[in-house]
Backbone as CSV, one residue per row, in Angstrom:
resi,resn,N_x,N_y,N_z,CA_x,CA_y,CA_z,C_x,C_y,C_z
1,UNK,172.946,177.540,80.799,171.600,178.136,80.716,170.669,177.234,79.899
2,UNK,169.792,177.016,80.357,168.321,175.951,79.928,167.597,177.187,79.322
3,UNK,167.880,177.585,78.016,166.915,178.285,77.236,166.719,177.837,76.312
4,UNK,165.563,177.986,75.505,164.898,177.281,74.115,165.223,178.745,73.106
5,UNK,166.154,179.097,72.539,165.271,180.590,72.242,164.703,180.233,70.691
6,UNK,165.162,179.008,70.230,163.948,178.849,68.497,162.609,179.039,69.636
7,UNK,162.504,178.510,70.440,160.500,178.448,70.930,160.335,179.625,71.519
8,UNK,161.519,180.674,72.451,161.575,181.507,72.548,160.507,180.946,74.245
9,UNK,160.575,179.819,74.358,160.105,179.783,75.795,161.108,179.211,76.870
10,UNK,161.521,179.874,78.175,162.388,179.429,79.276,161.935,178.222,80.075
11,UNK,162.737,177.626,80.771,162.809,176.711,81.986,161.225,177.359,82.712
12,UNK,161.435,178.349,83.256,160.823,178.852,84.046,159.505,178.974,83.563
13,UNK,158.862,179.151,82.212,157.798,179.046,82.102,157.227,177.462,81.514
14,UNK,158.336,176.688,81.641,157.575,175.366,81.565,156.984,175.117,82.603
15,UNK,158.086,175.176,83.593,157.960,175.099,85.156,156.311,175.586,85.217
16,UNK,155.742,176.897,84.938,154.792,177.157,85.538,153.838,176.200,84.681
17,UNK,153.521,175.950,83.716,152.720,175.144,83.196,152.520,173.644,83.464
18,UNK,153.594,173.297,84.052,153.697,171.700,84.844,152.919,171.753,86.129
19,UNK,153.402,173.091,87.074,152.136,173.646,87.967,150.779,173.576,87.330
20,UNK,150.143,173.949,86.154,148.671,174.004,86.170,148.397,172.760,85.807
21,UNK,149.274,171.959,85.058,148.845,170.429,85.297,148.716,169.754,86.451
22,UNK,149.811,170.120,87.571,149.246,169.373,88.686,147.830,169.880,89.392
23,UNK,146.943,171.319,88.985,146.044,171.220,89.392,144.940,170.313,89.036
């Protein structure tokens, strides 16, 4: 499992933020 939990942020919401960079 690819979890951060000290940042308490997942895979999955990097993922979406790499999306608003490619806009």
């Amino acid at each position: 499992m690819e979890i951060y939990h000290d940042s308490e942020i997942t895979v999955h919401q990097l993922n979406e933020l790499r999306e608003e960079d490619k806009k």
